[in-house]
LOMAR-119863 format. One record per residue (C-alpha): residue number from 1; residue in one letter; x, y, z. Coordinates in Angstrom, 3 decimals. Example, Ala and Ser with C-alpha at 12.3 -4.5 7.8 and 13.67 -1.06 7.14 Angstrom:
1 A 12.300 -4.500 7.800 .
2 S 13.670 -1.060 7.140 .
// end
This chain:
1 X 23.124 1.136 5.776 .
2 X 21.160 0.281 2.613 .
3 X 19.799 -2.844 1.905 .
4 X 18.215 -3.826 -1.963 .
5 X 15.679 -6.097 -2.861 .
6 X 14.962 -7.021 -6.285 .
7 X 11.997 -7.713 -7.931 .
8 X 12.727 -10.678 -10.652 .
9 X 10.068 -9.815 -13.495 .
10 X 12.742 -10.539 -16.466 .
11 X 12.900 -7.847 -19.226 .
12 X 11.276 -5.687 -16.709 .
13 X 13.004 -6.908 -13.063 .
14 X 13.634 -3.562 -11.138 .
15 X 15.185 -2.622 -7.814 .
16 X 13.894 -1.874 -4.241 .
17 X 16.745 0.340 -2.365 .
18 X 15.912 1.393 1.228 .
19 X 17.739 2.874 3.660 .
20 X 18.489 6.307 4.714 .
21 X 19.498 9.390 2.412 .
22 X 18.124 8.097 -0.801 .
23 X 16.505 10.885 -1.831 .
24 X 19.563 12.659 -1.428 .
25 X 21.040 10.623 -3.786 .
26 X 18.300 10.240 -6.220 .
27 X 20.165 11.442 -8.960 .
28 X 22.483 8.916 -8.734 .
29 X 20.039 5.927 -8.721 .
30 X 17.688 7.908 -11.772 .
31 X 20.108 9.367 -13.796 .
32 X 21.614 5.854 -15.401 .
33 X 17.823 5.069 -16.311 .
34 X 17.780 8.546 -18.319 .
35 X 17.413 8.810 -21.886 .
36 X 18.019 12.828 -21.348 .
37 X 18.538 14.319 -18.356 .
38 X 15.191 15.609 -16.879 .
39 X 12.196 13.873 -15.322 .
40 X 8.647 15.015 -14.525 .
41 X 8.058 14.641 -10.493 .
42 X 4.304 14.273 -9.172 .
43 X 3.970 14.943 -5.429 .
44 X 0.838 16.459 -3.146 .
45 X 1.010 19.441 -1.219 .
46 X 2.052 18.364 1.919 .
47 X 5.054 15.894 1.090 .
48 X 6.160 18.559 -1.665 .
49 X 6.848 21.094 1.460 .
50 X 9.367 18.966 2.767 .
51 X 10.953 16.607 0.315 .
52 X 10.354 18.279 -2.821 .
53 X 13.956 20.660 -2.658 .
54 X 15.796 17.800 -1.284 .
55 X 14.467 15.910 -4.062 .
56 X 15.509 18.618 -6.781 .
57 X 18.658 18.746 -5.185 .
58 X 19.468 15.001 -5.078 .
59 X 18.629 15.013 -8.757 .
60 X 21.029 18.651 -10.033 .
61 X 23.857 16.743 -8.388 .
62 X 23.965 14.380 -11.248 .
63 X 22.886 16.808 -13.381 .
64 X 19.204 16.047 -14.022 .
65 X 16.287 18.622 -14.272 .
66 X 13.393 18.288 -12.687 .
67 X 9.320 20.201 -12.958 .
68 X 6.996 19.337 -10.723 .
69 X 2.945 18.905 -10.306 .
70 X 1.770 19.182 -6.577 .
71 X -1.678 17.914 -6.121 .
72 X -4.176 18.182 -3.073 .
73 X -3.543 15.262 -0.300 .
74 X -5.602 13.023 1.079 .
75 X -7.398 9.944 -0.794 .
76 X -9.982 11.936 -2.527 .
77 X -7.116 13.142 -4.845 .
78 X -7.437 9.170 -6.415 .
79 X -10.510 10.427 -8.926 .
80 X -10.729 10.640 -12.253 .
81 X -10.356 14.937 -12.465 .
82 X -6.812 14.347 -10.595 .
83 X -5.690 11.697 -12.935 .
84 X -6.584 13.782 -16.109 .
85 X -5.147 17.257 -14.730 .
86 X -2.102 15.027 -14.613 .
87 X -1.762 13.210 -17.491 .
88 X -2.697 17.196 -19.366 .
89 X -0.086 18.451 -17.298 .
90 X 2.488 15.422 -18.169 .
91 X 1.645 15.869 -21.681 .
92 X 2.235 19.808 -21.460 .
93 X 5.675 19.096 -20.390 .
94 X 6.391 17.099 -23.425 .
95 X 7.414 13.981 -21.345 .
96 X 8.006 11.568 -24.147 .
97 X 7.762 8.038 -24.173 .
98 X 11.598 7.199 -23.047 .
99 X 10.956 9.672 -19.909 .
100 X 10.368 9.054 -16.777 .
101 X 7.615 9.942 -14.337 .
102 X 8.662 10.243 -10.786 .
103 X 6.185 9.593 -7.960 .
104 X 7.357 11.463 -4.977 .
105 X 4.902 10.665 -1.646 .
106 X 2.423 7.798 -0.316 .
107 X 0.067 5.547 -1.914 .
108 X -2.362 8.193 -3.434 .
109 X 0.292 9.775 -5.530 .
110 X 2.186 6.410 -6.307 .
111 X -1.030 5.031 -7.417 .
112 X -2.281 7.497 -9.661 .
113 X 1.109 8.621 -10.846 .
114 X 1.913 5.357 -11.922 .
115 X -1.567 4.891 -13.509 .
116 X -0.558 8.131 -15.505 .
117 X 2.412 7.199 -16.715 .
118 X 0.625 3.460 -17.486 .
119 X -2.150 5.892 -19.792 .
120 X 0.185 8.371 -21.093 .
121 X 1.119 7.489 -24.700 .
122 X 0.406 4.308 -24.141 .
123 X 2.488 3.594 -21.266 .
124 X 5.710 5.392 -20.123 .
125 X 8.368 4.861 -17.435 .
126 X 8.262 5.757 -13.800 .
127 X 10.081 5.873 -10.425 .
128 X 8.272 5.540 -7.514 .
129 X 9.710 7.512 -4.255 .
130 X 7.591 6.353 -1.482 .
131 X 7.510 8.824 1.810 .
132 X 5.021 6.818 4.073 .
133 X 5.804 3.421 5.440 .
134 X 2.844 1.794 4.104 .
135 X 3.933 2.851 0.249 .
136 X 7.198 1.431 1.054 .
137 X 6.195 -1.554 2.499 .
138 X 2.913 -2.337 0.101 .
139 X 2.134 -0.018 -2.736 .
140 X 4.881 1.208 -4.559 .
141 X 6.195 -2.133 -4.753 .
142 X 4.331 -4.934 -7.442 .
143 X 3.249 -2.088 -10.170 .
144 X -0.650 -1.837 -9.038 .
145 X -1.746 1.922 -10.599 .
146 X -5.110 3.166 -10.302 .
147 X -7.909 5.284 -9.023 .
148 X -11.108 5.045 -6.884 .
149 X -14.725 5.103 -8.195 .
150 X -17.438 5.795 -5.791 .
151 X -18.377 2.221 -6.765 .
152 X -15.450 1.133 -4.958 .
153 X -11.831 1.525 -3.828 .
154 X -8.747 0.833 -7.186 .
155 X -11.487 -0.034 -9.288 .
156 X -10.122 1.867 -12.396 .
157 X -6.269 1.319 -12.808 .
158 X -3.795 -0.934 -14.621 .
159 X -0.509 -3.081 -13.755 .
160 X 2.607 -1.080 -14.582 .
161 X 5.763 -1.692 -12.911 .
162 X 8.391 0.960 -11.956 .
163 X 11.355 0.680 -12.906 .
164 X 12.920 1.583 -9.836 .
165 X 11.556 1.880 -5.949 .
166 X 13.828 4.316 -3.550 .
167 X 12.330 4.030 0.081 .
168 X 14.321 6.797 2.239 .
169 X 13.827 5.227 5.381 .
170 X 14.516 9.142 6.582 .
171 X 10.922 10.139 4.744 .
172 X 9.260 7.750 7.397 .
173 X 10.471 10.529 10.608 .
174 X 8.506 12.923 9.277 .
175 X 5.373 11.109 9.297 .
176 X 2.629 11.871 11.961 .
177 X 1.999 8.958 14.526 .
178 X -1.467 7.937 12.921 .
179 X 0.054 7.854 9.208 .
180 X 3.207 5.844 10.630 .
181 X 0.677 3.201 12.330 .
182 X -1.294 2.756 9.141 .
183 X 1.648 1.542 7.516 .
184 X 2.758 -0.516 9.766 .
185 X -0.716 -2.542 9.164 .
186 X 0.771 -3.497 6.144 .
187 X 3.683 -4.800 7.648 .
188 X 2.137 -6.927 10.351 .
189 X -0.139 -7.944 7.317 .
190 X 3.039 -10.052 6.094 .
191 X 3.736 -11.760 9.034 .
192 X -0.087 -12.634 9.318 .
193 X -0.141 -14.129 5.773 .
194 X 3.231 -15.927 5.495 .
195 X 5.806 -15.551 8.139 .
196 X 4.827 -16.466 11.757 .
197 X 8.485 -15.512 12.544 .
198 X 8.156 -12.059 11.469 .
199 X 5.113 -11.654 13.089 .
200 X 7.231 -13.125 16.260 .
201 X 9.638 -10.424 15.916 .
202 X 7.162 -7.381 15.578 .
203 X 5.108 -8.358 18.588 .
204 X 8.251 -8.863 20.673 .
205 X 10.327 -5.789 20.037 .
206 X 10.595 -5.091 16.205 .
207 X 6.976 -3.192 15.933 .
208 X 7.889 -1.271 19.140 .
209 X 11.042 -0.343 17.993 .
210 X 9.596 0.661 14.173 .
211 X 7.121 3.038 16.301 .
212 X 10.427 4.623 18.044 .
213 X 12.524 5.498 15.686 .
214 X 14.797 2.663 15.456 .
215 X 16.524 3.249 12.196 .
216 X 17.286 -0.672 11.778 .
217 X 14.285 -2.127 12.481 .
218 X 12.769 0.268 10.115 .
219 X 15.467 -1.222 7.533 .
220 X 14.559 -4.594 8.553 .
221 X 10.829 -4.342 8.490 .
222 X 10.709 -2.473 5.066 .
223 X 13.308 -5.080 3.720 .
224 X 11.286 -8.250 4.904 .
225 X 7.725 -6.925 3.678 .
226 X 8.966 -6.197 0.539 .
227 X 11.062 -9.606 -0.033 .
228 X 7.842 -11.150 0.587 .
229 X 6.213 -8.849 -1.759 .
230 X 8.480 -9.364 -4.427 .
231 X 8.475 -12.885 -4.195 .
232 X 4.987 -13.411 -4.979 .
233 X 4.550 -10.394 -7.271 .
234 X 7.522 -12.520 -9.509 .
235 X 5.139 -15.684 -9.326 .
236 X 1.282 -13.497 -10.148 .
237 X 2.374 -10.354 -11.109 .
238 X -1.026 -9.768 -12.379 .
239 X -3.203 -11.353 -9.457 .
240 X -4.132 -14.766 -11.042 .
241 X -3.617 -17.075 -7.693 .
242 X -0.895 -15.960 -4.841 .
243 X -0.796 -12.917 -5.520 .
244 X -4.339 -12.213 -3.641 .
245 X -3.008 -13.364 -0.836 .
246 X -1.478 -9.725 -0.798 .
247 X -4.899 -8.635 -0.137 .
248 X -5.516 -10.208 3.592 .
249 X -7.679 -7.583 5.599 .
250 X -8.687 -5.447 2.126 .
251 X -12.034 -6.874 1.344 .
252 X -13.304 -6.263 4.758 .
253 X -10.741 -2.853 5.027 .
254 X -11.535 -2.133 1.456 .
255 X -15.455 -2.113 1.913 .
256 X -15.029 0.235 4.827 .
257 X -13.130 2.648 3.248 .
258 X -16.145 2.962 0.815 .
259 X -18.276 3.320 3.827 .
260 X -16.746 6.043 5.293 .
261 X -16.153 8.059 1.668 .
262 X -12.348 7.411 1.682 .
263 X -11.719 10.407 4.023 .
264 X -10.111 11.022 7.246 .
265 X -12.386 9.184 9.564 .
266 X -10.617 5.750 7.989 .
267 X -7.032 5.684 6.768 .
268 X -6.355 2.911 4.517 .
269 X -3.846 1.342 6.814 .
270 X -6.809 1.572 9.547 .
271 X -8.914 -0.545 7.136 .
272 X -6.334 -3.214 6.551 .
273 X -5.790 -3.491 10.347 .
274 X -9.302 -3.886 11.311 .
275 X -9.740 -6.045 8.231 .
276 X -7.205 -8.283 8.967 .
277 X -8.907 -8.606 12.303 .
278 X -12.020 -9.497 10.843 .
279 X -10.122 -11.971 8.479 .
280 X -9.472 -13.983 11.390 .
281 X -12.131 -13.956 13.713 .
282 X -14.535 -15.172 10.389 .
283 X -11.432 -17.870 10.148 .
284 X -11.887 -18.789 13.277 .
285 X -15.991 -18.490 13.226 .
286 X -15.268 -21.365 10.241 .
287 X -13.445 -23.053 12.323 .
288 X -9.671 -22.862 10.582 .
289 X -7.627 -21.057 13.199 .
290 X -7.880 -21.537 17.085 .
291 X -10.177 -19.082 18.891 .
292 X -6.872 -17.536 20.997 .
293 X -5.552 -16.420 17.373 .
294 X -7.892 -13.459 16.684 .
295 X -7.050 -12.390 20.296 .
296 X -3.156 -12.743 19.925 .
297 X -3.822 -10.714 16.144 .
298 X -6.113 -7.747 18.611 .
299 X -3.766 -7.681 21.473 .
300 X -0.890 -6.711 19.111 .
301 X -2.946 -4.150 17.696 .
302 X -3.853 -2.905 20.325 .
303 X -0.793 -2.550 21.975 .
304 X 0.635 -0.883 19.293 .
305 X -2.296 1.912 19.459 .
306 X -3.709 1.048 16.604 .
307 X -7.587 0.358 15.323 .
308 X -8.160 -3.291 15.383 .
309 X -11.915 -3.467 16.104 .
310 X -15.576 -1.645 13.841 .
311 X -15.639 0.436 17.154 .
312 X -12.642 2.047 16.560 .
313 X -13.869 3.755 13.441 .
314 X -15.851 7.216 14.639 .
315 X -19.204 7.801 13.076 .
316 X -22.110 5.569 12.146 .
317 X -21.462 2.727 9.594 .
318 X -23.984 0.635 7.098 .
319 X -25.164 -2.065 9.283 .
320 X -23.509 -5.818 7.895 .
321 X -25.702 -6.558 4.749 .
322 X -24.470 -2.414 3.653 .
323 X -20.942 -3.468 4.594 .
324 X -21.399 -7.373 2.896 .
325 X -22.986 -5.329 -0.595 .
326 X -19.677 -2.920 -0.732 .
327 X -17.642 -5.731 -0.875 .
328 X -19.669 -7.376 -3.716 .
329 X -18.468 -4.620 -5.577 .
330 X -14.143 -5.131 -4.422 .
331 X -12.020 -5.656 -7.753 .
332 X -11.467 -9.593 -6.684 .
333 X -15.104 -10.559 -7.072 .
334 X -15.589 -13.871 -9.338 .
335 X -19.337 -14.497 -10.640 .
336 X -20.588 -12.145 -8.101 .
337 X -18.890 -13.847 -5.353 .
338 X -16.267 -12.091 -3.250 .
339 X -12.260 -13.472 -2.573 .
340 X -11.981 -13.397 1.116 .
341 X -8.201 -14.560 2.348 .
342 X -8.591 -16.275 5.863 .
343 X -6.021 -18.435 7.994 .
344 X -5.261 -21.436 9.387 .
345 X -3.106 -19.655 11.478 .
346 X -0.550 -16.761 12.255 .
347 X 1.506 -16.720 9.104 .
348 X -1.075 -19.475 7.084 .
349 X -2.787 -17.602 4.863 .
350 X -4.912 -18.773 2.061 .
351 X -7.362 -17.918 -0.794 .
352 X -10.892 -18.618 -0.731 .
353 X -14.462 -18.274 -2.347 .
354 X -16.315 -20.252 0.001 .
355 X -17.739 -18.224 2.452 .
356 X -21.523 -18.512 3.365 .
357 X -23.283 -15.329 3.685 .
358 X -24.319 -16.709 6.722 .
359 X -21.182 -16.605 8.686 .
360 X -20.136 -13.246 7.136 .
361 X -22.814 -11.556 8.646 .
362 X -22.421 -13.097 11.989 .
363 X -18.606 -12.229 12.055 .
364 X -19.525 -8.975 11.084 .
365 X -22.633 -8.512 13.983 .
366 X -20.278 -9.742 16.500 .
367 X -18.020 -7.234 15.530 .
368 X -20.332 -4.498 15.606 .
369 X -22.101 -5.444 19.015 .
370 X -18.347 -4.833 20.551 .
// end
């Protein structure tokens, strides 16, 4: 029951396998892609405890070696210390130019593993081995590496693809219910922006099933969010025009991250999902989507027990012009102006610069008087 996906980038075109028991078999995906037969694995704490043996193991059946960094979990391990213990440590294992990296958990470690191996003398290969659904689904796919600044959220990073993506659809049972639902904010995120259909199918059984345990529609919504991912990745790969439309909900979900210090009061899929609920109830405040859409967009939320609304989010936040200032500082902003992507409709996204002040701190009021 694996599926592949590839990501068409020419010289540099890679695959996306998903499916159960990858990381099992990792060995026999990483191996071919070997120079000499060991790689350098960077994990966190908590993944490491369960998935870093298996992962040894799936590698010393093809015969390839394996040492290991674990780092602290959590968001605040995206800072500059973390990245340079790493790289030190990389560079104290002699990992050479031809080696690979291998980025073994969720965003955090994909993102500044891969930003490592972008750095580290002067770029070298890496694998990235998401364990949450949202790196599966969103961040270890398109070659985004970075780190956070306490100006703002991926601030400091660099494009560098993988050259290889295994998503072990079995990594995704051992994921607490909160971490599971964050990641699934990135795959409602897809329907929202460009398939109406796949939206369809999430609120009528497909996100339901996801939440249960339904090995298949885990299959099938990892394998749809990243076909969409890879498609426009192939035509911006370095976020020049489409490939911003990625980014529906993260200005908004991005800017409240900052707010609440990137820590446990606001998981990054809890940003997106309220963000992409802002996205559309400022899209339909301008007038471009119906007034039932934000509703429909809540409702699914909602049902699914996830954080849709500013309310959700425990703790006191900047009042709108704190919140409209953190986004002046998101990575998209042109001449001082932020990119905001807003909809005509369910799976109608588009890219925009023209949004008055004005109405953003309206949407944002309403939201906060809720």
């Amino acid at each position: 029951m694996r599926e592949t996906v590839d990501v068409a980038l020419g010289a540099r075109a890679y695959s996306i396998e998903i499916g159960p028991g990858l990381i099992a078999r990792a060995g026999e995906f990483i191996a071919p892609l070997l120079p000499r037969p060991r790689v350098a694995v960077i994990t966190d704490e908590t993944v490491a405890a369960r998935w870093l043996e298996p992962l040894r193991e799936g590698l010393a059946a093809s015969g390839v070696e394996m040492q290991a960094l674990a780092l602290p979990p959590g968001e605040g391990t995206k800072n500059w210390a973390d990245l340079g213990r790493t790289v030190e440590w990389l560079l104290a294992q002699k990992v050479e130019r031809a080696d690979l990296v291998v980025a073994l958990g969720g965003g955090v470690i994909g993102d500044l593993a891969g930003f490592a191996a972008a750095i580290l003398r002067r770029g070298v290969g890496f694998v990235q081995v998401p364990t949450t659904l949202l790196a599966q689904v969103d961040s270890a796919v398109g070659g985004k590496t970075g780190v956070n600044s306490p100006h703002g959220k991926n601030l400091i990073g660099a494009f560098h693809q993988p050259r290889l993506v295994l998503a072990d659809t079995d990594a995704l049972e051992t994921l607490p219910a909160r971490e599971l639902l964050s990641g699934y904010a990135e795959v409602v995120k897809y329907g929202l922006l460009g398939d109406a259909a796949f939206f369809d199918w999430l609120e009528g059984e497909g996100g339901a099933a996801l939440a249960a345990g339904d090995v298949a529609a885990r299959i099938r919504a990892v394998r749809r969010s990243c076909e969409m991912k890879a498609e426009i990745v192939a035509r911006d790969e370095t976020e020049t025009g489409d490939r911003a439309l990625l980014n529906l909900g993260h200005t908004f979900g991005h800017a409240l991250e900052a707010a609440t210090g990137y820590s446990a009061r606001l998981l990054h899929g809890e940003g997106v999902s309220i963000g992409c609920q802002l996205a559309f109830e400022l899209s339909a405040r301008l007038g471009l989507c119906s007034q039932e859409t934000p509703g429909r967009v809540a409702a699914h939320f909602q049902a699914m027990g996830m954080r849709a609304r500013l309310g959700d989010i425990p703790g006191e936040l900047p009042d709108s012009d704190g919140l409209i200032a953190l986004m002046a500082q998101d990575k998209k902003v042109k001449a001082g102006v932020p990119t905001f992507i807003l909809a005509r409709g369910i799976g109608e996204a588009f890219v925009t610069r023209e949004v008055s002040v004005e109405a953003l701190r309206a949407t944002l009021d309403a939201a906060a008087a809720r």
